[in-house]
Rosetta silent file (secondary structure, phi, psi, omega in degrees, C-alpha in Angstrom):
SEQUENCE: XXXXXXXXXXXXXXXXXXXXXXXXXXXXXXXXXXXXXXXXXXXXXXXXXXXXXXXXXXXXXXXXXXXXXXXXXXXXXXXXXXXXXXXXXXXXXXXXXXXXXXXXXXXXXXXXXXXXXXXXXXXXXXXXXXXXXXXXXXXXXXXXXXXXXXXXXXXXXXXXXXXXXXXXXXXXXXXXXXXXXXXXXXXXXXXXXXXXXXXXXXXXXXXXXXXXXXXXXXXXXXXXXXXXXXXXXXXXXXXXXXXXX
SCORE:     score description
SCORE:     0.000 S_00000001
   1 L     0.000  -58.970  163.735    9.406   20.046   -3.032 S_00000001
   2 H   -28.667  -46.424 -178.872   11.602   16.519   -2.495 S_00000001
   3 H   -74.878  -54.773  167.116   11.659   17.698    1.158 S_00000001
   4 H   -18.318  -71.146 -152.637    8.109   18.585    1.448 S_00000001
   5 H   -53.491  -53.987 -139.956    7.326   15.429    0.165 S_00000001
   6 H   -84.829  -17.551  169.180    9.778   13.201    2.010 S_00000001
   7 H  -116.570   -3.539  156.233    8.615   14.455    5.726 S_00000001
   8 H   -73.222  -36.277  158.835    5.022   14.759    5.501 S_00000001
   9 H   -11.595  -77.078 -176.409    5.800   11.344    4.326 S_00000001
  10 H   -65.091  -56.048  173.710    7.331   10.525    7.496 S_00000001
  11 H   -86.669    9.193  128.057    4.965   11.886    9.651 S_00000001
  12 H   -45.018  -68.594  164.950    2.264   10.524    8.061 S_00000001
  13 H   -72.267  -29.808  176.756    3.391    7.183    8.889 S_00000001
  14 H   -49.481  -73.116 -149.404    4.743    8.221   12.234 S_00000001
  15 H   -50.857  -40.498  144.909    1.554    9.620   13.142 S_00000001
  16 H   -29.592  -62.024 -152.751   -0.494    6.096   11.729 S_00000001
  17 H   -63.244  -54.345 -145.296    2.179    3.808   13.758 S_00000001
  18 H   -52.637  -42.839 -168.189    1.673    6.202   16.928 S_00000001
  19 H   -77.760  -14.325  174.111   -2.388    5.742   16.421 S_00000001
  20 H   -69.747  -33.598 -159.028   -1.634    1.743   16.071 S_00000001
  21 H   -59.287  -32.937 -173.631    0.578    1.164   19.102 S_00000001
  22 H   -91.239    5.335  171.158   -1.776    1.127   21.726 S_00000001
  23 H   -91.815  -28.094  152.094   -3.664   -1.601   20.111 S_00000001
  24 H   -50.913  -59.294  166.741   -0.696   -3.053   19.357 S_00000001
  25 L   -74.751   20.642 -156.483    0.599   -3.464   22.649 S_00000001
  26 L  -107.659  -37.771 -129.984   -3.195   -4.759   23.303 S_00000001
  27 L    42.543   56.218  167.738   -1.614   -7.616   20.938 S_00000001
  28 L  -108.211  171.568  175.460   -4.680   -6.603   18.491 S_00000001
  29 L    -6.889   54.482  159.755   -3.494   -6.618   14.760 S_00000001
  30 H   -63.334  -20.579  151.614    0.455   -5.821   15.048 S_00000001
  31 H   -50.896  -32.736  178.187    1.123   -6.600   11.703 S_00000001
  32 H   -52.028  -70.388  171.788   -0.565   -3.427   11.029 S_00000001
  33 H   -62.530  -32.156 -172.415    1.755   -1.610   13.340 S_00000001
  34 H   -55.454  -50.790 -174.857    4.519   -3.959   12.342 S_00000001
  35 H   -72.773  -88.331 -164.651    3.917   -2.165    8.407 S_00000001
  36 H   -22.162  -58.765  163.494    3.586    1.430    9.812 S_00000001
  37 H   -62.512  -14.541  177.385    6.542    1.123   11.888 S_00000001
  38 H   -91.309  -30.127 -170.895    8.609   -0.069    9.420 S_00000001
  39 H   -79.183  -15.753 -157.585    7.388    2.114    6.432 S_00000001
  40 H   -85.198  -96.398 -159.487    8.133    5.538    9.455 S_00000001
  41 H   -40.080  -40.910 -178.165   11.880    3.723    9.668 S_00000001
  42 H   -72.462  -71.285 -157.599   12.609    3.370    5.522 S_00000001
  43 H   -67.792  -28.993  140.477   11.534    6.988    5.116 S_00000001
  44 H    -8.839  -76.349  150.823   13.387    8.020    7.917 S_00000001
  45 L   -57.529   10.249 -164.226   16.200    6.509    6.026 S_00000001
  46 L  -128.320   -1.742  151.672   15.696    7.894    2.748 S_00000001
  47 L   -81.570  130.877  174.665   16.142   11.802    4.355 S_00000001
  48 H   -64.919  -27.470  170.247   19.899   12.703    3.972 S_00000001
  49 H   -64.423  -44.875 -153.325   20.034   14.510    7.689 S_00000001
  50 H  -103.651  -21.725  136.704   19.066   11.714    9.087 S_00000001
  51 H     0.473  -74.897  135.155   20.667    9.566    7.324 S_00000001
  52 H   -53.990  -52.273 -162.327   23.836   10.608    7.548 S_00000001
  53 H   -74.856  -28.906  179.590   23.703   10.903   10.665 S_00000001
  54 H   -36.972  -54.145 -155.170   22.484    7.115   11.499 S_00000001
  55 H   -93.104   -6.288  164.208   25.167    5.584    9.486 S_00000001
  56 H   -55.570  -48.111 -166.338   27.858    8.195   10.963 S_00000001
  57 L   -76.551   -1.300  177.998   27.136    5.912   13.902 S_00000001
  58 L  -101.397    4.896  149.139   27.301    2.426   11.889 S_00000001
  59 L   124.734    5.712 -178.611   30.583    3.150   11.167 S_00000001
  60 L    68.338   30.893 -153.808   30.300    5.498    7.876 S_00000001
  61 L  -140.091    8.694  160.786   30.706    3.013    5.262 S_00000001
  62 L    87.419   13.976  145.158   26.615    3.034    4.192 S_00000001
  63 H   -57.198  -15.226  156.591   25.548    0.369    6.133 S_00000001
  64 H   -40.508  -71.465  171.284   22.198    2.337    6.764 S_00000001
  65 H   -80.241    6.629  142.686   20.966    1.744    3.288 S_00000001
  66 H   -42.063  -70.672  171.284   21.705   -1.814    3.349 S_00000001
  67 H   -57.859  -12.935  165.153   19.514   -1.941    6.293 S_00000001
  68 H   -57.397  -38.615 -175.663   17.159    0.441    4.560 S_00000001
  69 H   -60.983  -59.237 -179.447   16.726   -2.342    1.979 S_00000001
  70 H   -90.019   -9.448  152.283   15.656   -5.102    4.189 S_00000001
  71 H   -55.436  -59.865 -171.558   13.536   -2.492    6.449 S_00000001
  72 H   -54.373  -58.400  177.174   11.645   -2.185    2.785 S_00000001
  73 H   -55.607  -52.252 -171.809   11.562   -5.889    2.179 S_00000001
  74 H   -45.130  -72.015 -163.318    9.894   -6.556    5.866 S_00000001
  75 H   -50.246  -49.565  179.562    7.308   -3.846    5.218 S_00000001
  76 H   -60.022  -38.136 -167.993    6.179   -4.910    1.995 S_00000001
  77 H   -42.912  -53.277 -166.632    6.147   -8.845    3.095 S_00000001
  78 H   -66.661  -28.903 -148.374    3.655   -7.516    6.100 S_00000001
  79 H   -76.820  -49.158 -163.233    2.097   -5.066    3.543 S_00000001
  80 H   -69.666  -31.365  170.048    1.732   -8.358    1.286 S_00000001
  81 H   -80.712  -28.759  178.654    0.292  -10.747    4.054 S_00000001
  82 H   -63.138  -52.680 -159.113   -2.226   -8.266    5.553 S_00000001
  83 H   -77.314  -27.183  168.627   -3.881   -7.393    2.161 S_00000001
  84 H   -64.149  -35.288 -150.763   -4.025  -11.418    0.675 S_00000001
  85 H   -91.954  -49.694  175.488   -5.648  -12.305    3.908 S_00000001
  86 H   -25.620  -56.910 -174.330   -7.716   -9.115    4.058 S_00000001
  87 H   -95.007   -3.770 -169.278   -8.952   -9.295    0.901 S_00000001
  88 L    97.119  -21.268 -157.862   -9.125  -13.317    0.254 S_00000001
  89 L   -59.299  101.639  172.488   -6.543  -13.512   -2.013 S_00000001
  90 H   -75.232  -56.461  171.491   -5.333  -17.297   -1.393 S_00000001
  91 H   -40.748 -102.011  110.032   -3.554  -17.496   -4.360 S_00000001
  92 H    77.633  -93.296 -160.760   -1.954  -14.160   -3.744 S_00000001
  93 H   -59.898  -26.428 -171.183   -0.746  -15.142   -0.068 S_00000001
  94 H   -70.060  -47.488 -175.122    0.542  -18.491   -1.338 S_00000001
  95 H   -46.214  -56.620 -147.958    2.950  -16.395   -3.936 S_00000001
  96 H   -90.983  -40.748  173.928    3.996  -14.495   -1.410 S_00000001
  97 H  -104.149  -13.362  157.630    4.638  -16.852    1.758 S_00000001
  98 L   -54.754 -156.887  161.025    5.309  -19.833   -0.307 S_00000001
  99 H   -63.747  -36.637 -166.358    7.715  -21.703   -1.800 S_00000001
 100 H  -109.164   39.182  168.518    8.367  -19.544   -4.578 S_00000001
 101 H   -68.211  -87.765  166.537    7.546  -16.550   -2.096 S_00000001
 102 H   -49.976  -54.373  167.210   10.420  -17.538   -0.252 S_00000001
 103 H   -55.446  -42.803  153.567   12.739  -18.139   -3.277 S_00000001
 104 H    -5.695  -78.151 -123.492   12.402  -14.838   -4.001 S_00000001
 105 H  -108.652  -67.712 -159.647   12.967  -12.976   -0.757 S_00000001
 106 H   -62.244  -24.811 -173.330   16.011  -15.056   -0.683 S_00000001
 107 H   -64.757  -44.299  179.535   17.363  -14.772   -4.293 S_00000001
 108 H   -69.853  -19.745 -157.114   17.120  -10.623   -3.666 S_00000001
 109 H   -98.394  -49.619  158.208   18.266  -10.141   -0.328 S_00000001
 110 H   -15.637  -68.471  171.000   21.898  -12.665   -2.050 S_00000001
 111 H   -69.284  -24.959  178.890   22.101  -10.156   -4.504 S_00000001
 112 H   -97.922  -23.086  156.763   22.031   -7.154   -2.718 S_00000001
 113 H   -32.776  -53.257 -149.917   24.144   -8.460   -0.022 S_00000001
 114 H   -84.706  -23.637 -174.241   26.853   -9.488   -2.391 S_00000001
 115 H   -86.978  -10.072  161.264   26.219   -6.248   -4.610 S_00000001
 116 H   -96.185  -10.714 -172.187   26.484   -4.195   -1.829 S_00000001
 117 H   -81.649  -30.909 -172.822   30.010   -5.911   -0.526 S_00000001
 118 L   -71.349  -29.532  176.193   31.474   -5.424   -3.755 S_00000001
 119 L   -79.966  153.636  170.462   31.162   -1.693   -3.876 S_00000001
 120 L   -75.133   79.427 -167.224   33.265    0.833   -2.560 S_00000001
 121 L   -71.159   11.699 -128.926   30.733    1.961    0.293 S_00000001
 122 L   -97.946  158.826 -174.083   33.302    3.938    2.476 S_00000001
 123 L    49.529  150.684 -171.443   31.645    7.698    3.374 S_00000001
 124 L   -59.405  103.307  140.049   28.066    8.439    4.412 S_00000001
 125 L  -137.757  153.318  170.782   26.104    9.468    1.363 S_00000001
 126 L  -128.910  171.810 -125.635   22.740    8.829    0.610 S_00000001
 127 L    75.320   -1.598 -175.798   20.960    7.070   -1.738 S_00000001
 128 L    69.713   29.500 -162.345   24.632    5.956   -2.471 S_00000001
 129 H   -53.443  -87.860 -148.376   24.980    9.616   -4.934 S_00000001
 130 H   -51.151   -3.175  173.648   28.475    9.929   -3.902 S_00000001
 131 H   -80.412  -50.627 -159.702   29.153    5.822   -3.977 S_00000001
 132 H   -71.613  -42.977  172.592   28.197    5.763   -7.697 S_00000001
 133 L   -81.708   29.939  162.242   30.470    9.077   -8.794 S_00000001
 134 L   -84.441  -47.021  168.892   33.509    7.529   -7.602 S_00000001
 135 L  -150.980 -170.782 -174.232   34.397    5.704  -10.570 S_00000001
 136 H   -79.574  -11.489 -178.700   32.189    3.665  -13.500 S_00000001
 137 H   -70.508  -65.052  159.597   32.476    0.489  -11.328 S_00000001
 138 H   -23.608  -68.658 -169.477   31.139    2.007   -8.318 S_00000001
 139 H   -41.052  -64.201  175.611   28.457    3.629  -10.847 S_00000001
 140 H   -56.595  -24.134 -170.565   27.235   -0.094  -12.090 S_00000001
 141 H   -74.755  -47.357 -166.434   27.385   -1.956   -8.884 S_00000001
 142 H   -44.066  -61.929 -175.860   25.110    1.000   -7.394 S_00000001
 143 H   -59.461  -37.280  178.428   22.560    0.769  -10.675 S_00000001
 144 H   -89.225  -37.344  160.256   22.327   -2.960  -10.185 S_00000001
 145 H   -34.504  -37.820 -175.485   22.324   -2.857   -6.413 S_00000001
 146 H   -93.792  -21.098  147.638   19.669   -0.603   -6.591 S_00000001
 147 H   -34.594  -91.075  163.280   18.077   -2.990   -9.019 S_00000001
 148 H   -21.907  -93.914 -177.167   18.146   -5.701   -6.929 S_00000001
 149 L   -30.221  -18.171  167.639   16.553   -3.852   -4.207 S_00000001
 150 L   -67.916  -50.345 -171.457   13.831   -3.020   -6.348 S_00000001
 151 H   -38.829  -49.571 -173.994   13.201   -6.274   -7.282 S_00000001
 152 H   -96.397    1.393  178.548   11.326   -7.927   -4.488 S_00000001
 153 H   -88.285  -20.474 -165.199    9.078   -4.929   -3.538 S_00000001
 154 H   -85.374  -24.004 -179.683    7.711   -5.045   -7.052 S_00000001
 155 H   -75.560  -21.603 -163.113    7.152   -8.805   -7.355 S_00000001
 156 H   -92.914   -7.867 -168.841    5.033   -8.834   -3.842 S_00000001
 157 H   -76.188  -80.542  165.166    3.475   -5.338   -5.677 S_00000001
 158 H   -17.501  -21.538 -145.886    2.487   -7.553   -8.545 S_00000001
 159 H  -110.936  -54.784 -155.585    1.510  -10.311   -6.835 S_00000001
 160 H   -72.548  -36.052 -171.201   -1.197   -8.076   -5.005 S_00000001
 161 H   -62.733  -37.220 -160.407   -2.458   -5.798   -8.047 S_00000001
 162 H   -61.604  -71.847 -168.557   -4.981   -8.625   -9.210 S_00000001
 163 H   -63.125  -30.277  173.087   -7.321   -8.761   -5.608 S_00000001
 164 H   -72.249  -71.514  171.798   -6.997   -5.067   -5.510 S_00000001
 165 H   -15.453  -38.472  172.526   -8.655   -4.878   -8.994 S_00000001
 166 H   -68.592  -28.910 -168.318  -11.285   -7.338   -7.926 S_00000001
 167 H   -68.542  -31.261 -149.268  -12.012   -5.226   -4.915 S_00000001
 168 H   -87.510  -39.151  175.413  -12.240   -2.039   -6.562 S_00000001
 169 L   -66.760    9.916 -174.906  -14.818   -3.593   -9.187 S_00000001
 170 L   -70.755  170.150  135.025  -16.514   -5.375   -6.411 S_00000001
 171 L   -90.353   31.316  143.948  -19.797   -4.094   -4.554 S_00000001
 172 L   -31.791  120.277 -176.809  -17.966   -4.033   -1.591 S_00000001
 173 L   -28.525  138.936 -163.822  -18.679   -0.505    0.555 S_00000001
 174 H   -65.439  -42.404  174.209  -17.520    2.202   -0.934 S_00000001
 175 H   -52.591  -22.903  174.593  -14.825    3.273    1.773 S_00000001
 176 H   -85.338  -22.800  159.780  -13.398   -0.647    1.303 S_00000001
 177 H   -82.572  -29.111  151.477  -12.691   -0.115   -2.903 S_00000001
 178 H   -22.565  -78.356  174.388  -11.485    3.106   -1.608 S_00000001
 179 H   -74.148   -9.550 -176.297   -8.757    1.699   -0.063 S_00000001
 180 H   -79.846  -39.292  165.553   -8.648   -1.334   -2.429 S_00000001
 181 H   -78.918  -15.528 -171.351   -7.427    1.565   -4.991 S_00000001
 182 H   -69.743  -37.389 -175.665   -5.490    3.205   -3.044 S_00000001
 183 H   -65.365  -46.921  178.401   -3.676   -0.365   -2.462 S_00000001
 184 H   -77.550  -47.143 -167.493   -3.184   -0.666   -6.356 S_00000001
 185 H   -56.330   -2.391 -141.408   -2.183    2.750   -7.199 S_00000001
 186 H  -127.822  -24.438  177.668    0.346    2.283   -3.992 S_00000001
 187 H  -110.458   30.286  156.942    1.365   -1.590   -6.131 S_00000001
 188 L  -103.604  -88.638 -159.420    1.417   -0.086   -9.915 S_00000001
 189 H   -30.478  -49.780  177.053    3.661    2.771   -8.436 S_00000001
 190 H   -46.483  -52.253 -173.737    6.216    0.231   -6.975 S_00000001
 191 H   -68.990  -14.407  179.147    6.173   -2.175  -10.398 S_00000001
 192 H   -76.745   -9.698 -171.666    6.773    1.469  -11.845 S_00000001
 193 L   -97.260    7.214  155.276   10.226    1.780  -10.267 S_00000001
 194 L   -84.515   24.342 -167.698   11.483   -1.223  -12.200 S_00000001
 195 L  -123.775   -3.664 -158.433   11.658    0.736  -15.027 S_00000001
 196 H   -74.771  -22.256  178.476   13.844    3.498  -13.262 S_00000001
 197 H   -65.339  -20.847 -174.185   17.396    2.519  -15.255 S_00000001
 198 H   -94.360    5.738  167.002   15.296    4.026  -18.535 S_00000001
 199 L  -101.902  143.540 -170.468   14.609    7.309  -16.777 S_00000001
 200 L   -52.970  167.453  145.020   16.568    9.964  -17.707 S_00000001
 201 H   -21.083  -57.689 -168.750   18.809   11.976  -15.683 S_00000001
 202 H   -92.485    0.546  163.395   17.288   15.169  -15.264 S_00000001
 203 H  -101.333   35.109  178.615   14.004   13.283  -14.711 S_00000001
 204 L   -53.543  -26.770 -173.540   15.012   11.985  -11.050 S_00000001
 205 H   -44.044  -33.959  179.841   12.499   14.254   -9.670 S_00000001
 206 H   -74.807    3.602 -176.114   10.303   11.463  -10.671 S_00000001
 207 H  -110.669   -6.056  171.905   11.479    8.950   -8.936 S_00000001
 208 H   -61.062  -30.702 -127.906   11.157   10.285   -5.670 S_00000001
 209 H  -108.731  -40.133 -152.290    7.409   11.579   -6.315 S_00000001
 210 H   -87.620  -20.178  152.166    6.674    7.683   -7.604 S_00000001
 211 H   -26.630  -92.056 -158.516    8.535    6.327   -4.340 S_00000001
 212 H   -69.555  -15.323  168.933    6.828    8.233   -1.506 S_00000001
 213 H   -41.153  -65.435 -179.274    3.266    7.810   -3.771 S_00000001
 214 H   -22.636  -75.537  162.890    3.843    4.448   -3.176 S_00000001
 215 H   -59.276  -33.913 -167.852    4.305    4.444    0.736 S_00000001
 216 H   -85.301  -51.078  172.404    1.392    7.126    1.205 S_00000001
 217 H   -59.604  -40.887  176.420   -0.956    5.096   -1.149 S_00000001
 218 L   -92.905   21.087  152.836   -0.332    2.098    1.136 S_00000001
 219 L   -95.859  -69.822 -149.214   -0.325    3.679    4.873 S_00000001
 220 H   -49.812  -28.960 -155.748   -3.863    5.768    3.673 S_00000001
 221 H   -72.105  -31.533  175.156   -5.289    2.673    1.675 S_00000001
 222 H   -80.426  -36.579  167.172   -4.888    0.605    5.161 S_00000001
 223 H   -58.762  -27.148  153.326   -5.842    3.009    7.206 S_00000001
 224 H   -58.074  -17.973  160.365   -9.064    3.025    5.333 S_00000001
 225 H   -62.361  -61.436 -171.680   -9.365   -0.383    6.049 S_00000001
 226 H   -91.409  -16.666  131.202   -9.657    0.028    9.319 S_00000001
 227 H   -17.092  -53.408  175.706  -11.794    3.493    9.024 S_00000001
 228 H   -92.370  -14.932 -179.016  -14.223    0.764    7.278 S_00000001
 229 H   -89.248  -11.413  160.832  -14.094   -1.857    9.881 S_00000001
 230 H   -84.276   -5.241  179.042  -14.963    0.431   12.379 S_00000001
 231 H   -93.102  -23.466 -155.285  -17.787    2.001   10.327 S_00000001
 232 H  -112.094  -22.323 -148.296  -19.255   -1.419    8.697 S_00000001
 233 L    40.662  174.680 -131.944  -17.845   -3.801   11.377 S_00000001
 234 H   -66.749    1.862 -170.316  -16.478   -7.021   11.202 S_00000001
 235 H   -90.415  -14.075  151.235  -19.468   -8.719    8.765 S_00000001
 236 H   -53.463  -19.844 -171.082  -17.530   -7.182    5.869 S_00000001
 237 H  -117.194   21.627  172.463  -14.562   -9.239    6.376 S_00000001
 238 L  -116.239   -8.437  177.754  -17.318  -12.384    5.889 S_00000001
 239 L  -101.438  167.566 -160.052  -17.298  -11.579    2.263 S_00000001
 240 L   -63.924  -37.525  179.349  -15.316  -13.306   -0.655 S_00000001
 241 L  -120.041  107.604 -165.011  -12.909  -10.030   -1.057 S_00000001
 242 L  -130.298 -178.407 -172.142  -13.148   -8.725    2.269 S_00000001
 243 L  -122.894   53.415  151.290  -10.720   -6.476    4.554 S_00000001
 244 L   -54.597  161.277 -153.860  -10.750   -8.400    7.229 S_00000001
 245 L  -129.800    0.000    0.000   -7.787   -7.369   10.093 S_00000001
């Protein structure tokens, strides 16, 4: 089922970046593509074949899901600047590209550098299983490492849940609170994976299922976005919570 999940995933978002690109290379809305392409590379990284094999070539020591980490932080940042300006959100975008925006980005990306240097990363495994059952040391740095990494998808998730909640109660078209739910359900699932040190073992299944929700609610909810700007056109994106692109 995990597998299921994890490559319709991916070629969901492939197939999204693939339909962005030539508009992209138009230099129309590449932030757009910028978020596709980026969410198609973290799940990419988050299958163990491929996985493996990436970081065989990065030297085997699990530099992949470092860079998996800050692949995630980019995509959400873009995820988090399309939808304040899309939707209005002023506030929102200020949280997020501001000062304490910035303080953030920088405090998490500190910690998981230094929390990943500390551990013993040496062999390929991923998700870091086989980092964390090396000893109990290993085991904590990974659970806070993995913390960390959590940390800054969930704050820009948070930051975001209010203007989707306006949108979906809005009278906005229906296809734009479509995606305006899709967009919370996609930033509730994220703020749900700060909670992941209190789920049990034997419920991991769940953390996969609230993971890839997550990415799927937020490729569909934007592609509905643009699904409505080609159906309503651009005088939708003239209103106070609008999707403009």
């Amino acid at each position: 089922m995990i597998e299921i999940l994890q490559w319709s995933t991916l070629a969901t978002c492939a197939a999204v970046a693939g339909a962005r690109l030539p508009s992209a290379l138009r230099g129309e809305n590449r932030t757009v593509f910028y978020i596709f392409a980026l969410f198609t590379v973290a799940i990419l990284l988050s299958i163990e074949a491929p996985y493996v094999a990436i970081d065989h070539l990065l030297g085997g020591i699990n530099l992949a899901n470092l860079i998996l980490r800050f692949v995630i932080f980019a995509a959400i940042y873009f995820v988090g600047i399309r939808v304040t300006k899309g939707f209005d959100a002023e506030d929102g975008h200020r949280l997020i590209t501001g000062r304490t925006g910035k303080a953030v980005l920088a405090l998490v990306s500190v910690a998981v550098v230094l929390l990943f240097l500390m551990m013993d990363t040496a062999g390929s495994s991923s998700g870091l299983k086989g980092v964390a059952l090396r000893d109990a040391r290993n085991g904590l740095l990974v659970e806070l490492y993995g913390a960390a990494g959590r940390a800054y998808p969930s704050y820009v998730s948070l930051v975001l849940l209010p203007a989707m909640v306006r949108a979906v109660r809005s009278a906005l078209p229906a296809l734009v609170r479509v995606a305006a739910f899709l967009l919370a359900a996609g930033a509730v699932a994220i703020a749900l994976t700060l909670l992941f040190p209190l789920v049990p073992p034997q419920w991991g299944t769940a953390e996969f299922i609230i993971n890839y929700t997550a990415v799927l609610c937020f490729v569909l909810g934007l592609a509905l976005i643009r699904v409505a700007k080609i159906r309503y056109g651009r005088n939708v994106a003239r209103q106070r919570t609008s999707t403009a692109e």
